[in-house]
C-alpha positions in Angstrom: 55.1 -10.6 6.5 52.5 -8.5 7.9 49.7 -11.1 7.1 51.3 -13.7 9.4 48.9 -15.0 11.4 50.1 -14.6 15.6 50.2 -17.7 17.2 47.7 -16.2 20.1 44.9 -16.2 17.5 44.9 -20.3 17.1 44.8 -19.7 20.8 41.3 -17.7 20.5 40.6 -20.1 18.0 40.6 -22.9 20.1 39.1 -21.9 23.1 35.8 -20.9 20.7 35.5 -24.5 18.8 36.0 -26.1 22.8 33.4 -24.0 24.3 31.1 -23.2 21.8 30.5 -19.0 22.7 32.8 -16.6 22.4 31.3 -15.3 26.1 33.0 -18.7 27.7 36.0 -18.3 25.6 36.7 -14.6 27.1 36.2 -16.0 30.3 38.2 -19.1 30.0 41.2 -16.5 28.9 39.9 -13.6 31.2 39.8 -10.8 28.5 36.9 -8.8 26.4 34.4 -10.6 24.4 35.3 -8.2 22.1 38.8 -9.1 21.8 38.0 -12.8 21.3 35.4 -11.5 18.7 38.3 -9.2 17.1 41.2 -12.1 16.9 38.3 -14.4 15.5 37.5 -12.4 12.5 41.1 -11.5 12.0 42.2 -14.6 12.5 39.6 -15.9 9.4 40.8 -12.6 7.4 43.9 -13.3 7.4 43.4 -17.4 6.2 40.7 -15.8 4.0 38.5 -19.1 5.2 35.4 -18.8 7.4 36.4 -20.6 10.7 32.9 -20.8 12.5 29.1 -20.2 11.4 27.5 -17.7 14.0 24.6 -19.3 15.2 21.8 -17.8 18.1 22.8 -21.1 19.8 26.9 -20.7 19.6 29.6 -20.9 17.3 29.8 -24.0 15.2 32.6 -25.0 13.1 32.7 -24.4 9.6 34.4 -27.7 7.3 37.5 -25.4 6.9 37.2 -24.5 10.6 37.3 -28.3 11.6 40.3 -29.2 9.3 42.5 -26.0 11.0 40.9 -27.2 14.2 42.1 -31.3 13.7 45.6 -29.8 12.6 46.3 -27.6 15.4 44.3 -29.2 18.4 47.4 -30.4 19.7 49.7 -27.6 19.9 47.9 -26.2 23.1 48.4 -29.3 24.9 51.9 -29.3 23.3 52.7 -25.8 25.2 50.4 -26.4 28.1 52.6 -29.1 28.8 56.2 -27.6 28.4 54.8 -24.6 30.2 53.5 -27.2 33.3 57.0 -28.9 32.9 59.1 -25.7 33.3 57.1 -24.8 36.1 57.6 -27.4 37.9 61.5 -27.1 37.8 61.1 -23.3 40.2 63.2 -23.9 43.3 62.1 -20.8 44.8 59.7 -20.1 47.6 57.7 -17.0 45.7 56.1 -16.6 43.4 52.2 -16.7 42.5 49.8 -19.9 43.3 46.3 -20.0 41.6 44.3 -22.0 43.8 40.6 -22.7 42.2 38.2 -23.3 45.0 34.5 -23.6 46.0 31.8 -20.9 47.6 31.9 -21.9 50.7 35.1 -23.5 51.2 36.8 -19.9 49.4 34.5 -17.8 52.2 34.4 -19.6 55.1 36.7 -22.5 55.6 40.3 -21.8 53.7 40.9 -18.3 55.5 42.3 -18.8 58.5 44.4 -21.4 56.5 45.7 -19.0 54.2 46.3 -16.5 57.0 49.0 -18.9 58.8 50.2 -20.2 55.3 51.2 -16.5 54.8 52.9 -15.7 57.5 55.0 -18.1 57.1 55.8 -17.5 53.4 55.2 -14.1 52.9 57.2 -14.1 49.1 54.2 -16.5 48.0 50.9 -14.8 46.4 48.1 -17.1 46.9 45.4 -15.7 44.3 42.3 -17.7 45.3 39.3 -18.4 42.2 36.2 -19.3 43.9 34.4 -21.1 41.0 31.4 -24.1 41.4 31.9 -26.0 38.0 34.8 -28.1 36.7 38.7 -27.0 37.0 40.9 -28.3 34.1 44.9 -28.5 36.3 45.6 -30.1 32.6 45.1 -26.9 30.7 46.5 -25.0 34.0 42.8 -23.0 34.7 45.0 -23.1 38.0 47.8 -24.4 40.0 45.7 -25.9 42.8 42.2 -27.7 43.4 40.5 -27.8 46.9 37.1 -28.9 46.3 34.3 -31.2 48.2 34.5 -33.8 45.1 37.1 -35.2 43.1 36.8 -35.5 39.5 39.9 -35.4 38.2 41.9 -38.3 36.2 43.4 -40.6 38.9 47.1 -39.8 38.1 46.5 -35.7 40.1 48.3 -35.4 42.9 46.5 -34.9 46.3 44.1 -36.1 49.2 41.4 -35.5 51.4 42.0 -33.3 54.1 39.0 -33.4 55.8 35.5 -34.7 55.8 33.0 -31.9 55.5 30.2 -31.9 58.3 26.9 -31.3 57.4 24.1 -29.9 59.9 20.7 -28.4 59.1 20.5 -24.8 60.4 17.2 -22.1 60.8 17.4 -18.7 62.1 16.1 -18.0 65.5 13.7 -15.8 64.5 12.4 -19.6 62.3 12.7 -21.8 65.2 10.9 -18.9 67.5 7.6 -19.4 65.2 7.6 -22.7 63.9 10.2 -24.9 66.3 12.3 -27.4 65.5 12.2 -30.5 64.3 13.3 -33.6 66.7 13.7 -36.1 64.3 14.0 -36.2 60.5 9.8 -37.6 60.5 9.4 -34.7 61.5 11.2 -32.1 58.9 8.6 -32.8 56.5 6.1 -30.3 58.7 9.0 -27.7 58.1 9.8 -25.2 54.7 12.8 -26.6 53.4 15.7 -24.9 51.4 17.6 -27.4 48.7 20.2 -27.2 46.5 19.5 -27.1 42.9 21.4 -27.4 39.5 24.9 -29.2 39.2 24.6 -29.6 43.4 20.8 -31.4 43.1 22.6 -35.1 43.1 24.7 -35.1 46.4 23.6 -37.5 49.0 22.2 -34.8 51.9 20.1 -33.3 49.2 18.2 -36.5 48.2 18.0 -37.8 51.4 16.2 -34.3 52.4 14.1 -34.3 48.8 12.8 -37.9 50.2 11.7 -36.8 53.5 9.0 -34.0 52.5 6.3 -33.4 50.2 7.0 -31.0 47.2 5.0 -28.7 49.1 7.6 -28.6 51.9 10.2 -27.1 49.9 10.3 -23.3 50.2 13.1 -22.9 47.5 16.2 -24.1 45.7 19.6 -22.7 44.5 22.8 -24.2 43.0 25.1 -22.8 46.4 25.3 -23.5 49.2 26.4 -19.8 49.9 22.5 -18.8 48.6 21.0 -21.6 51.3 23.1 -19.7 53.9 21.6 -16.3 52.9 18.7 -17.2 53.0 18.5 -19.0 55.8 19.0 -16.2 57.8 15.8 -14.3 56.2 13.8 -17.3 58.0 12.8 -19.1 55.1 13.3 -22.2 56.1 15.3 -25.1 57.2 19.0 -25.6 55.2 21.6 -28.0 54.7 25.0 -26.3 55.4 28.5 -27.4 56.0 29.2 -27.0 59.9 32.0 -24.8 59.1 29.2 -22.1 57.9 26.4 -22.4 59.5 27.8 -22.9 63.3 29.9 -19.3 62.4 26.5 -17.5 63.1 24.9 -16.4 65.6 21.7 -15.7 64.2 21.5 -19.8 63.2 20.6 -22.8 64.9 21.9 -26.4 64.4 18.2 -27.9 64.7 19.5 -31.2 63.6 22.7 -33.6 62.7 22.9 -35.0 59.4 24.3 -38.7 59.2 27.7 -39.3 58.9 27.0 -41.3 55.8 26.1 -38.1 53.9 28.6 -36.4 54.5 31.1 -34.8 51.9 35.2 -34.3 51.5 37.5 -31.8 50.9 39.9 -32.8 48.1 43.1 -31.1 47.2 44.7 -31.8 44.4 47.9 -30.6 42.0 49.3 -31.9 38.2 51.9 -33.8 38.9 54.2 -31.6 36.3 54.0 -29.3 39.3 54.8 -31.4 41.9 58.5 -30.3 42.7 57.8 -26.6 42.2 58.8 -25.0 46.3 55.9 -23.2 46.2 53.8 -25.8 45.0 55.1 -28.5 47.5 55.1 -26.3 50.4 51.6 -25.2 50.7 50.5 -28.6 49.9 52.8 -29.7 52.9 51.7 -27.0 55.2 47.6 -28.2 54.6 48.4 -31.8 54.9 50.1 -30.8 58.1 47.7 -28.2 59.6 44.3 -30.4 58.4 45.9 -34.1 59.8 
C-alpha cells in the first residue's frame, strides 16, 4: 500500500507536461521548485517509468510520459470542474475572492473600488493577483478577471466597465527643457518611452511607433507601470492610462490620445460561479459603481 501513487503527484505531473519547466509549474501551484522536482521523481519511482527527459530547454515527455499524460489529462478538468460547480452553489456572503488583475489597473485604478466594496462586505476577503499574461477562470488560476483585453472563450461571464483613457504625460522637469509637443507632427522632435513585449501590438503603441524615427525612442518596457517610472526620471514622453498619469503631480498631460485608441476594462467570471453570493455581489457592486 505504501507504493500508492497520491493523486497530487498526477497533479505535479500535469502542470510540468502543460508548461514545459518545472519553474512555471511551481508557480502555476505556488509552492517550491523543489517540491515539484521531489513529487516528479517520486512520482516516476514509484511507476518505475521515466515520465520526462530533462532538457536545458525544459521538460519534454518521455513515450511512457505521453501515454500516462493522454490517460489522465482529463481528470484535472474532471475535478476542476466539480470543484467550480460546488463553488458556485455558496449562499454565503464570505468567504475568499481571487481576483487576477493588471499593473496598473491592481495599483492605481481598483483601490478605491475595493475600499467601498469592503465596507460594505467586510466577511469577504478580496485577495488581489496583479499578473500581465494570460488568466485560465477554466482551471480556476482565480475567481475573477478585470483586465484591459478580453481573451477569454465567449461563454465567460462579464462586461466592460469602462473605457480606459489614454494621455501622453512628461515630467515637469522634461517639458521645462525640451517643451511640449502641440500636435502629434510634432512628437517625433521628442524622446519617446514605448511599450515592449506582449504590450508592443496595442493600437496607442503603433500609432506612436509610426510617428517618430527609431531614433526618437528613448526606451521600451512590457508595463505600463515601468513607462510611469520612468517618466518621472525625465526620460521622455509616455503613453499612460489617465487614471495614472493625471494622479501625479510631478506629470504633465502634454497631449490627448484619440479616442479611437483607446482600451477597455473587462471583467469577467466562469459561469460555474455565477450564483456563488460572493461572486454575484461584487460583480453587482462594479457594474453598479462603474455605470
Amino acid at each position: 500500500m505504501h507504493n500508492r501513487v497520491n493523486w497530487d503527484d498526477y497533479l505535479y505531473f500535469l502542470r510540468v507536461a502543460r508548461l514545459g519547466s518545472l519553474n512555471a509549474a511551481s508557480k502555476a501551484l505556488r509552492v517550491n521548485h523543489s517540491t515539484v522536482l521531489r513529487r516528479i521523481n517520486g512520482l516516476e519511482k514509484k511507476l518505475e517509468v521515466r515520465l520526462f527527459e530533462r532538457l536545458k530547454s525544459g521538460y519534454v515527455l518521455t513515450e511512457s510520459g505521453r501515454e500516462v499524460f493522454s490517460q489522465i489529462m482529463h481528470i484535472e478538468d474532471d475535478f476542476l470542474s466539480l470543484e467550480r460547480s460546488v463553488a458556485g452553489r455558496d449562499i454565503r456572503y464570505e468567504g475568499k475572492i481571487r481576483v487576477s488583475t493588471t499593473d496598473t489597473l491592481g495599483q492605481h485604478w481598483l483601490p478605491p473600488y475595493v475600499k467601498k466594496f469592503k465596507e460594505h462586505y467586510p466577511g469577504i476577503l478580496l485577495d488581489i493577483v496583479v499578473r500581465n499574461s494570460y488568466t485560465d477562470l477554466a482551471k480556476r488560476e482565480a475567481d475573477i478577471v478585470i483586465s484591459a483585453y478580453n481573451r477569454h472563450p465567449d461563454y465567460m461571464i462579464g462586461k466592460v466597465l469602462a473605457p480606459i483613457e489614454i494621455g501622453l504625460y512628461a515630467s515637469v522637469d522634461y517639458v521645462e527643457e525640451f517643451g511640449r509637443p502641440t500636435s502629434p507632427e510634432e512628437i517625433q522632435k521628442h524622446k519617446l518611452l514605448i511599450l515592449g513585449d506582449e504590450l508592443k501590438n496595442l493600437a496607442v503603441n503603433k500609432w506612436l511607433i509610426s510617428l517618430v524615427p527609431k531614433s526618437a525612442i528613448s526606451l521600451s518596457s512590457n508595463m505600463f507601470t515601468s513607462l510611469y517610472s520612468y517618466a518621472l526620471q525625465g526620460l521622455g514622453i509616455a503613453p499612460l492610462p489617465t487614471y495614472v498619469g493625471d494622479g501625479h503631480s510631478n506629470l504633465i498631460r502634454v497631449m490627448d490620445v484619440p479616442e479611437r485608441f483607446f482600451a477597455q476594462i473587462w471583467m469577467l467570471t466562469h459561469p460555474d460561479l455565477r450564483k456563488t453570493k460572493r461572486i454575484s455581489a461584487f460583480m453587482q457592486f462594479m457594474y453598479n459603481e462603474t455605470s
